[in-house]
FITIMAR-742802 format. One record per residue (C-alpha): z negated, x negated, y negated; chain; residue number from 0. Coordinates in Angstrom, 3 decimals. Layout:
N
((Z,X,Y),'A',NUM)
...
***
This chain:
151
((-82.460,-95.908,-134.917),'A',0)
((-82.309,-93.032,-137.436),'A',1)
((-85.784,-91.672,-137.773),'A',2)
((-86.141,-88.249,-139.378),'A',3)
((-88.949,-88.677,-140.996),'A',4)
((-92.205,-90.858,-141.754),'A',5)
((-94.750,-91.471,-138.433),'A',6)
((-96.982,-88.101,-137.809),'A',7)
((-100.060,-88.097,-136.888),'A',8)
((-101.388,-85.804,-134.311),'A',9)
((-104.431,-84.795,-132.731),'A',10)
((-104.986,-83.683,-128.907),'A',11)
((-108.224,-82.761,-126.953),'A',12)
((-109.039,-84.145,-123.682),'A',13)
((-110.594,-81.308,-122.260),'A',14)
((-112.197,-81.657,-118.882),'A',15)
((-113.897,-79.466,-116.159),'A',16)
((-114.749,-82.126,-113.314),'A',17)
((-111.600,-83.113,-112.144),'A',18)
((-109.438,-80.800,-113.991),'A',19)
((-107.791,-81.245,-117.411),'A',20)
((-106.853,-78.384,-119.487),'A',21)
((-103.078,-78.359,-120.378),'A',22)
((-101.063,-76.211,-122.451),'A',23)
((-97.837,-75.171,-120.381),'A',24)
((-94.392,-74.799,-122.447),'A',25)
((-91.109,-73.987,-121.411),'A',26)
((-88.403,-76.235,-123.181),'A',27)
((-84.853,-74.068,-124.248),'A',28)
((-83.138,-75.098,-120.765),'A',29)
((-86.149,-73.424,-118.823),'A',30)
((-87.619,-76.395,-117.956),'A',31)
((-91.541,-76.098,-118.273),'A',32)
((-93.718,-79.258,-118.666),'A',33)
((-97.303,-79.929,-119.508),'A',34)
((-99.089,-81.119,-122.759),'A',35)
((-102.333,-81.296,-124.281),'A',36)
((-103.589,-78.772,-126.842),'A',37)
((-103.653,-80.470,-130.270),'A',38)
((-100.682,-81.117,-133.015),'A',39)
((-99.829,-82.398,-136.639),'A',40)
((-102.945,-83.170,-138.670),'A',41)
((-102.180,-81.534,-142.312),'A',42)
((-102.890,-83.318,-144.957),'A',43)
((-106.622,-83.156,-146.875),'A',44)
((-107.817,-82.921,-143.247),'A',45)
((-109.973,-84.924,-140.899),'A',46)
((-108.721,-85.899,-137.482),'A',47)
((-111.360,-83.618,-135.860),'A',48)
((-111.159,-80.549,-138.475),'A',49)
((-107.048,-81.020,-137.522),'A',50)
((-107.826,-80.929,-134.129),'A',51)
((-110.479,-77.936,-133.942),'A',52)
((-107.521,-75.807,-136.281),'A',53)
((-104.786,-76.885,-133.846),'A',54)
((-106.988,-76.094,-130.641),'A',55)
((-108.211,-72.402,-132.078),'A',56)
((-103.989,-71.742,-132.819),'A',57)
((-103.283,-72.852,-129.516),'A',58)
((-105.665,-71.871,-126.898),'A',59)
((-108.158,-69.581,-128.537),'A',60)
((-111.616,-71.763,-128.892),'A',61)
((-113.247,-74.484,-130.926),'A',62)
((-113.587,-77.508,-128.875),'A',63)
((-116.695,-79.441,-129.433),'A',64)
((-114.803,-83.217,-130.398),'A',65)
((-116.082,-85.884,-128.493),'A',66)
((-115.304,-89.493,-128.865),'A',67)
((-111.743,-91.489,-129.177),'A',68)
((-109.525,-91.448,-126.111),'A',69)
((-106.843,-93.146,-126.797),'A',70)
((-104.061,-94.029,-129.368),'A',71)
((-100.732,-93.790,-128.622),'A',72)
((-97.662,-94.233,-130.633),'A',73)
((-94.520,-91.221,-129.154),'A',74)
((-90.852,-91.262,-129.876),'A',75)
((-89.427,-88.179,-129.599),'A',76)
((-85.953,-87.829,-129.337),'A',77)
((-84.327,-84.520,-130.885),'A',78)
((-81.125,-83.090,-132.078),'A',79)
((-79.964,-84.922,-135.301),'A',80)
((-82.595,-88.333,-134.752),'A',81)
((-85.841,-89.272,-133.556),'A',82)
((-89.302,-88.450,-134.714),'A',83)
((-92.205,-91.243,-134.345),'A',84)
((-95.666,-89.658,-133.731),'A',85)
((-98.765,-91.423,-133.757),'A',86)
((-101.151,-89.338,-131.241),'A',87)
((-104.718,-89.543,-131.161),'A',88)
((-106.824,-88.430,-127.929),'A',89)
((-110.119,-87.377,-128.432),'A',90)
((-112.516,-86.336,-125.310),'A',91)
((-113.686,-82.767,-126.178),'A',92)
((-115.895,-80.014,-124.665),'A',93)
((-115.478,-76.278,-124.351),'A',94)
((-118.198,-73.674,-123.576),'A',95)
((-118.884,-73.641,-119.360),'A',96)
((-117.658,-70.177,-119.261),'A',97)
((-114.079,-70.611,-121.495),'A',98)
((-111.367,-68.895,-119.864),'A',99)
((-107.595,-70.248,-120.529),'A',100)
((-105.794,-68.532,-122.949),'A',101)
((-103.520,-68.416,-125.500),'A',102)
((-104.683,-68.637,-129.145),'A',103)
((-103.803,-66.503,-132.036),'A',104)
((-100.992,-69.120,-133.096),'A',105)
((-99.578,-70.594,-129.570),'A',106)
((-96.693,-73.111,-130.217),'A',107)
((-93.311,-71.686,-129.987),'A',108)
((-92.982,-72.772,-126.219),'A',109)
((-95.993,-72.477,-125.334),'A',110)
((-96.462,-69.776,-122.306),'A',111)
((-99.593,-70.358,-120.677),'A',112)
((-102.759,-72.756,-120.939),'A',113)
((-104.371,-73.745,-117.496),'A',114)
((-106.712,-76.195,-115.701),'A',115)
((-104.803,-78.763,-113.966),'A',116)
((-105.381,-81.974,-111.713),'A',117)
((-103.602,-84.540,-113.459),'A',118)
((-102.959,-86.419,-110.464),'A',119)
((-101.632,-83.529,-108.991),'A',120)
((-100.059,-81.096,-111.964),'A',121)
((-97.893,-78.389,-111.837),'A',122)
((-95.334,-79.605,-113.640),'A',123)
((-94.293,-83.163,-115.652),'A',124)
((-95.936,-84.029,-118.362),'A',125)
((-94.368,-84.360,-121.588),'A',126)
((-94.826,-87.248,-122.833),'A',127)
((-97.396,-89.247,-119.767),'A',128)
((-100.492,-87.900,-120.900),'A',129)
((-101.519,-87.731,-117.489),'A',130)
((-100.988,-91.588,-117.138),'A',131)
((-103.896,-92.073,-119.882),'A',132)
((-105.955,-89.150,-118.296),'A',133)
((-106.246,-91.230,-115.289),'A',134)
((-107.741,-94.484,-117.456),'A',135)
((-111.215,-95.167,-117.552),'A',136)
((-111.250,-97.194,-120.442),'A',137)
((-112.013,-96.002,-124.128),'A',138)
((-111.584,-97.418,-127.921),'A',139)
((-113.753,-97.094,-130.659),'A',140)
((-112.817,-94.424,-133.358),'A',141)
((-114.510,-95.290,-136.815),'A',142)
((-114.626,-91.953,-138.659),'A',143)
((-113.667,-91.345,-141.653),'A',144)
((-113.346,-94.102,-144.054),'A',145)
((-113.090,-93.293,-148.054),'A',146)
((-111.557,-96.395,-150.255),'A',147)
((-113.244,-96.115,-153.698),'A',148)
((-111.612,-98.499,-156.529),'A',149)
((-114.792,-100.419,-157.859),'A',150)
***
């Protein structure tokens, strides 16, 4: 398996509104459109949540309050030329009552909407099964950030 470069991490918010998730919706080059959360590549020199609150202003146009760990999942994504390993991290997060869905100041590059969705019910697939770990009740543990000093 040719991989095309080292594991990524990424960051995504689980954003909820009773039964509803929020979803960003993107439209791949063939037309078809399929659902993922908002979140992406943490940069490096940042935190997971500081990655997360960037990535969520970009892409739908607020500052999510970030919550405890969802889950952990590790995502190969096939593409043109190899495959690229992600390691995704789910956070629960909270937006203000009154947000409205829209697009942020940096949306990604197929990204053409942002909506509430059911997840047992969406609009389109999601891309990869996030809404097969939306519909767990379970929860890990997510430690923070830990700094190794040299003694």
């Amino acid at each position: 398996m040719d991989y095309e470069d080292l594991i990524r991490p990424t960051v995504r918010a689980v954003i909820r509104k009773e039964n509803l998730v929020l979803v960003q919706v993107k439209q791949a080059a063939s037309g078809q459109r399929y659902l993922t959360l908002p979140g992406g590549r943490q940069e490096a020199g940042e935190t997971m949540q500081q990655g997360l609150t960037r990535e969520c202003v970009e892409e739908i146009g607020v500052a999510p309050e970030v919550g405890a760990l969802r889950h952990v999942a590790d995502v190969f994504r096939r593409r043109p030329g190899g495959t690229r390993q992600l390691l995704e991290v789910l956070f629960d997060c909270t937006v203000p009552d009154d947000y409205v869905p829209i697009l942020g100041v940096r949306p990604d590059k197929r990204q053409i909407a942002t909506l509430w969705t059911d997840p047992a019910r969406p609009e389109a697939p999601f891309l990869p099964r996030y809404d097969l770990a939306l519909m767990r009740g379970d929860a890990p543990i997510y430690l923070g950030r830990l700094d190794c000093v040299t003694p």
